[in-house]
MOPAC internal coordinates of N, CA, C and O (Angstrom, degrees):
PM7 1SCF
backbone

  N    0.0000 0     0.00 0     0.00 0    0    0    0
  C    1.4397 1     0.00 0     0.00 0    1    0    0
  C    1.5222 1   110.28 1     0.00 0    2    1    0
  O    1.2310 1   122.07 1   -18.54 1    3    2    1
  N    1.1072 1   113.64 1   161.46 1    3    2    1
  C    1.6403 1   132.86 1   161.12 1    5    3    2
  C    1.2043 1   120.71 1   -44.39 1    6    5    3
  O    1.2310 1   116.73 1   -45.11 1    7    6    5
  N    1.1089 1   123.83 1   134.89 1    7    6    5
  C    1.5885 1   132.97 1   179.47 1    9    7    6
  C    1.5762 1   102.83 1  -102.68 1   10    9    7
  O    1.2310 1   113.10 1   -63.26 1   11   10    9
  N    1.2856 1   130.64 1   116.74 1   11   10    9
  C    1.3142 1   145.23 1   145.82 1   13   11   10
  C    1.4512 1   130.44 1   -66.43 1   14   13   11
  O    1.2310 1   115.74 1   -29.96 1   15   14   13
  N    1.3097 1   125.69 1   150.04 1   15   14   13
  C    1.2325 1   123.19 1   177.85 1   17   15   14
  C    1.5164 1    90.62 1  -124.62 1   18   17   15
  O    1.2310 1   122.78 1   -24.36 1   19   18   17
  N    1.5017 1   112.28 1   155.64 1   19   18   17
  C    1.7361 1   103.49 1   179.50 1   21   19   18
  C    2.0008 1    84.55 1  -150.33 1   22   21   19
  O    1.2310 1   133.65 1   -58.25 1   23   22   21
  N    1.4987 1    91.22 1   121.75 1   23   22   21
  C    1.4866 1    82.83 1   168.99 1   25   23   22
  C    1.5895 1    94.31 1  -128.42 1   26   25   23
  O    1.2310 1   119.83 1   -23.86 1   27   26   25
  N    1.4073 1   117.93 1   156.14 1   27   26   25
  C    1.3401 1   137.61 1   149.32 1   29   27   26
  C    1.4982 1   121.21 1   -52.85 1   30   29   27
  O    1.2310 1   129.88 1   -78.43 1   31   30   29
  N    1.5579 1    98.56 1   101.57 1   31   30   29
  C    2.3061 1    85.99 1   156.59 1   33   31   30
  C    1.2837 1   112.43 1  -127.65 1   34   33   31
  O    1.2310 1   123.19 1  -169.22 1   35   34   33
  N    1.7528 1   111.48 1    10.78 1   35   34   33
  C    1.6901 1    78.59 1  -176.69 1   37   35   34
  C    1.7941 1    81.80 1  -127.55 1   38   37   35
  O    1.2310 1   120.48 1   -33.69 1   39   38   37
  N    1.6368 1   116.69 1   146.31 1   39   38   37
  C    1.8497 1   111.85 1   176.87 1   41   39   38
  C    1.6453 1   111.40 1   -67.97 1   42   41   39
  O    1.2310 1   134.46 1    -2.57 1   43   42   41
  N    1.3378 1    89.64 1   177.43 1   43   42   41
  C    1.5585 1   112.73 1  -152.59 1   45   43   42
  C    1.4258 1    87.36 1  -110.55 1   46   45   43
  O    1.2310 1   111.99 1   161.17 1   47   46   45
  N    1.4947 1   132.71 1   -18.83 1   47   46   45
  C    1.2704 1   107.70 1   170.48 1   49   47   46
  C    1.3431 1   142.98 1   -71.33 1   50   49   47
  O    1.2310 1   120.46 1   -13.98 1   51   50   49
  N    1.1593 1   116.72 1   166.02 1   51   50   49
  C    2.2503 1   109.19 1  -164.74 1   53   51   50
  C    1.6985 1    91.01 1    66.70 1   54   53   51
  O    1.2310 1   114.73 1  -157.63 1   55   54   53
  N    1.0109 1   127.60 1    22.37 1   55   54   53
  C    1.9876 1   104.06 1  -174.71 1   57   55   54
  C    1.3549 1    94.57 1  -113.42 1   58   57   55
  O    1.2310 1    99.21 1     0.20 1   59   58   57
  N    1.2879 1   155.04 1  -179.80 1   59   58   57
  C    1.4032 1   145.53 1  -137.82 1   61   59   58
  C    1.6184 1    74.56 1  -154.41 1   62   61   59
  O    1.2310 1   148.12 1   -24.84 1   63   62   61
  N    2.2790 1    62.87 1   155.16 1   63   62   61
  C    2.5467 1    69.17 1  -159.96 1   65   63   62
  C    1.3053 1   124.84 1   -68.26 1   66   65   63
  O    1.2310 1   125.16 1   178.66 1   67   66   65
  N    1.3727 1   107.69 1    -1.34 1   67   66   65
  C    1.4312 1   116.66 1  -177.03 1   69   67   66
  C    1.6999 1   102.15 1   -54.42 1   70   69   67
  O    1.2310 1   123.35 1   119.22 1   71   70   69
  N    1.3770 1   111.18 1   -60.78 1   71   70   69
  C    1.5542 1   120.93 1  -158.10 1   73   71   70
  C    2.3280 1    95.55 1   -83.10 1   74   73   71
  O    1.2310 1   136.76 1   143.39 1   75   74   73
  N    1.5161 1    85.15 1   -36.61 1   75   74   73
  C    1.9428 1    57.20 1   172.44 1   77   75   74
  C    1.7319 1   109.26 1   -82.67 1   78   77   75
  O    1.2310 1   104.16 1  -177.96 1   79   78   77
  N    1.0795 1   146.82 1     2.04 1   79   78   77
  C    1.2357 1   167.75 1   116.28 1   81   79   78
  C    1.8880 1    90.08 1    -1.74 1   82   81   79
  O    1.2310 1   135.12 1    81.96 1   83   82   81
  N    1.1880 1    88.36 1   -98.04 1   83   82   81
  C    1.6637 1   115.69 1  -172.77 1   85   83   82
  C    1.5949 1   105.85 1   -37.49 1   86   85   83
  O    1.2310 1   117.18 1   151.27 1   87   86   85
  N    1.4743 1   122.96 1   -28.73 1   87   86   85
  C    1.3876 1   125.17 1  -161.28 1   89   87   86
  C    1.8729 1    94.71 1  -106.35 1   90   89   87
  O    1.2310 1   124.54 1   144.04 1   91   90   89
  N    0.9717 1   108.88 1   -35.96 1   91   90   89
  C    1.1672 1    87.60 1   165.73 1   93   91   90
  C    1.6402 1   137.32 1   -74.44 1   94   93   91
  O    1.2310 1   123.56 1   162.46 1   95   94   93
  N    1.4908 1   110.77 1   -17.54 1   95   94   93
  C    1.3129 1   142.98 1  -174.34 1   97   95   94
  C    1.7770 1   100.16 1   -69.47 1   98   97   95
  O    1.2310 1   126.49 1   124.96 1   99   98   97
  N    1.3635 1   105.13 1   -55.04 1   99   98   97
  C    1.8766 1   108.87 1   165.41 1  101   99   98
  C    1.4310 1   102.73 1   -53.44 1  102  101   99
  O    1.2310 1   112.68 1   148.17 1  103  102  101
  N    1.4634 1   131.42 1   -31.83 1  103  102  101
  C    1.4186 1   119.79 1  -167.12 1  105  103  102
  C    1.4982 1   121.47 1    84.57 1  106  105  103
  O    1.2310 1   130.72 1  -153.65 1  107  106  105
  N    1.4127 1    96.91 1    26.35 1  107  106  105
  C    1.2731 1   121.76 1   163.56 1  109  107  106
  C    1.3618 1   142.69 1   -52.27 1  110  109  107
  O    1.2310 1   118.36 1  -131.17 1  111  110  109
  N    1.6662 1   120.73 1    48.83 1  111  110  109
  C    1.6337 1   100.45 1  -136.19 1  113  111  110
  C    1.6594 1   113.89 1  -101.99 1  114  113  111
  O    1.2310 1   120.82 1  -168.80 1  115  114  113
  N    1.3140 1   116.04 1    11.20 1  115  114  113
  C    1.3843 1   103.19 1   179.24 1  117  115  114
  C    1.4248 1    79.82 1  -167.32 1  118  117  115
  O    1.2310 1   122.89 1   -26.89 1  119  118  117
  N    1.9629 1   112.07 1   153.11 1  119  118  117
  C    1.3998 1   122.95 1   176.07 1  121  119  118
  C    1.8417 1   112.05 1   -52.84 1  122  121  119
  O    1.2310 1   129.58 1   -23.60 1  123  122  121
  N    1.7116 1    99.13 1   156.40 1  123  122  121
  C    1.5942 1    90.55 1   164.90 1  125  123  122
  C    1.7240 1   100.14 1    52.17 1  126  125  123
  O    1.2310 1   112.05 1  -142.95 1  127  126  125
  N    1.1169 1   132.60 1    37.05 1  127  126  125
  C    1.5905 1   121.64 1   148.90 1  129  127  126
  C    1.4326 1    94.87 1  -139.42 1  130  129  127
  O    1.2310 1   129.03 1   -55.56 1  131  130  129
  N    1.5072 1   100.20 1   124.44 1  131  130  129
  C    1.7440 1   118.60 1   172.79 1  133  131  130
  C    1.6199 1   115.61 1   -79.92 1  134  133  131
  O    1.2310 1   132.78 1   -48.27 1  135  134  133
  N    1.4028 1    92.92 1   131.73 1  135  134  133
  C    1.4971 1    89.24 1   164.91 1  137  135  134
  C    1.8989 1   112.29 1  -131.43 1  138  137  135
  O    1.2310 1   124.41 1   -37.15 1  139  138  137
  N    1.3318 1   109.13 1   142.85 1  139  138  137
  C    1.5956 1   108.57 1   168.27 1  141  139  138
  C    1.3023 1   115.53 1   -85.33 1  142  141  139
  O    1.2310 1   128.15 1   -16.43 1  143  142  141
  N    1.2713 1   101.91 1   163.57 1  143  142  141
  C    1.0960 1   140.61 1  -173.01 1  145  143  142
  C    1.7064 1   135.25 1  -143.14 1  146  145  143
  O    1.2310 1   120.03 1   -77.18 1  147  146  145
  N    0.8421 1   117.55 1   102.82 1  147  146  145
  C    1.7651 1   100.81 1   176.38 1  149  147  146
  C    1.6742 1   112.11 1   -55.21 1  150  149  147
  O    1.2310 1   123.88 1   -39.92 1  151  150  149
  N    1.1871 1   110.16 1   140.08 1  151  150  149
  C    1.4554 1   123.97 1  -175.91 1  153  151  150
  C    1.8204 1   137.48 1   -81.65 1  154  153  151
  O    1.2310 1   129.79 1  -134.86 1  155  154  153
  N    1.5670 1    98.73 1    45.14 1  155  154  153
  C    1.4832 1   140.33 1  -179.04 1  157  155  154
  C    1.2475 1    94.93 1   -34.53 1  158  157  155
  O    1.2310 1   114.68 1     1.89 1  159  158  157
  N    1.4173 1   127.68 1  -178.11 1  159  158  157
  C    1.3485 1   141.49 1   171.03 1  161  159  158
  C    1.8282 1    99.84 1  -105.89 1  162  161  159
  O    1.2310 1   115.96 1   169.43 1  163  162  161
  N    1.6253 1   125.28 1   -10.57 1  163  162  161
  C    1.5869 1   117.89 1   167.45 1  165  163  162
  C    1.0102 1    96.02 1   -72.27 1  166  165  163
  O    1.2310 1   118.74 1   106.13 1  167  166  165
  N    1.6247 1   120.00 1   -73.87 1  167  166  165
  C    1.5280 1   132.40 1   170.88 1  169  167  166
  C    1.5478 1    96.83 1   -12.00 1  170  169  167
  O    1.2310 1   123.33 1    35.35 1  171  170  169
  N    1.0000 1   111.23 1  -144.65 1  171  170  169
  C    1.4951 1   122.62 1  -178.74 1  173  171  170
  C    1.6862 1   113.77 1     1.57 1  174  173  171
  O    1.2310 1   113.94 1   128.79 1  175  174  173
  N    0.7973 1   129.07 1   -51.21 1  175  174  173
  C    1.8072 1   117.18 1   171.21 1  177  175  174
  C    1.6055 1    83.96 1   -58.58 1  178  177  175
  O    1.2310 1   101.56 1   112.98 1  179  178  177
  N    1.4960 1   151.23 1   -67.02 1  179  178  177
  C    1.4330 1   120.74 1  -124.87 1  181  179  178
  C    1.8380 1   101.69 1   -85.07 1  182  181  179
  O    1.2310 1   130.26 1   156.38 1  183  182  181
  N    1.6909 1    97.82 1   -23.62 1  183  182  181
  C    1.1307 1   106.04 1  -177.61 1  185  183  182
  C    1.9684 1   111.19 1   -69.18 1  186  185  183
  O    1.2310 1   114.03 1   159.25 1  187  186  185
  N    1.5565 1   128.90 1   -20.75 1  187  186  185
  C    1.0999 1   125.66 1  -175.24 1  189  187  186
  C    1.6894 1   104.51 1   -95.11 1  190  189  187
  O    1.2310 1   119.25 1   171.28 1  191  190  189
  N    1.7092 1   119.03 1    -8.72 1  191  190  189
  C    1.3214 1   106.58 1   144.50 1  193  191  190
  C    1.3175 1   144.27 1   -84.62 1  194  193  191
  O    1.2310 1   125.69 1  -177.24 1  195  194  193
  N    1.3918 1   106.67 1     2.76 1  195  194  193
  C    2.0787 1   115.41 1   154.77 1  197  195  194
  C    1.4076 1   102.55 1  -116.74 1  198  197  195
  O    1.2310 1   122.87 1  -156.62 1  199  198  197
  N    1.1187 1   112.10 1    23.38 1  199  198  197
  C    1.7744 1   109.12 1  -171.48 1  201  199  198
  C    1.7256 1    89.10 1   -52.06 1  202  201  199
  O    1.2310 1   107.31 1   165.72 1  203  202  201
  N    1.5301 1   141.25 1   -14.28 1  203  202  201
  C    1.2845 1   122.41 1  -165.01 1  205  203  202
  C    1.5623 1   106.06 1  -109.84 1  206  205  203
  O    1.2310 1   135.92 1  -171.53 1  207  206  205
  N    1.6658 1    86.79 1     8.47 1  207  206  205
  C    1.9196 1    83.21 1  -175.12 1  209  207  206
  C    1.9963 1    94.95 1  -117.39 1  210  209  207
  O    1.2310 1   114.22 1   164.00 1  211  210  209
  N    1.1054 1   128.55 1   -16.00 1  211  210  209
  C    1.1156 1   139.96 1  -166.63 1  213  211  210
  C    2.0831 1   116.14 1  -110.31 1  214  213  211
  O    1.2310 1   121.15 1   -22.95 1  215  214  213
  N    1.4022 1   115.41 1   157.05 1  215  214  213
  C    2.0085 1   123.65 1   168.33 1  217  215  214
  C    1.3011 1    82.45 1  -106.78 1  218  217  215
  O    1.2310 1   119.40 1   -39.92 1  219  218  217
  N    1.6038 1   118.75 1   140.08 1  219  218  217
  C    1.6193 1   119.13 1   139.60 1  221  219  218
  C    1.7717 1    81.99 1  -114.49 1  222  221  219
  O    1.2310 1   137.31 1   -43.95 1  223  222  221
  N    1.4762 1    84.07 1   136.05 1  223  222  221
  C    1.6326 1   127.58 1   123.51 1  225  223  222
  C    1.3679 1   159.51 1   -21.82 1  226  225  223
  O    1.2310 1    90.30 1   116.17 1  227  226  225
  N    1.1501 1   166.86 1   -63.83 1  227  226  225
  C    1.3795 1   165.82 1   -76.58 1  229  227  226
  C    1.3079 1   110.56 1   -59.11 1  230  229  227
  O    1.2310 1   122.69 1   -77.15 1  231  230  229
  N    1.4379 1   112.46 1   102.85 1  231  230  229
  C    1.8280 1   107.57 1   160.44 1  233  231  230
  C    0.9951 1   128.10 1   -67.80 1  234  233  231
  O    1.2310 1   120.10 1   180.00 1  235  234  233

């Protein structure tokens, strides 16, 4: 599979706990730091529910 990169640019605060939930679950832990991922079908659904708080990537 595909290798993803998922970085944070927009905060998680005011965002309802579902999605900072979800952002921490990628292992998301501070803005502007990327983390990979292989490009699963969980992956990708959790990533298109902060798709407005998060950049993906493709390596």
């Amino acid at each position: 599979m595909a290798t993803i990169v998922i970085t944070q640019v927009r905060s998680a605060i005011n965002r309802p706990a579902r999605q900072k939930a979800t952002i921490a679950a990628l292992g998301i832990k501070k803005l502007h730091n990327p983390v990979e991922h292989e490009a699963t079908p969980q992956i990708l659904g959790m990533v298109r529910k902060v798709s407005h708080l998060v950049k993906v990537e493709e390596k």
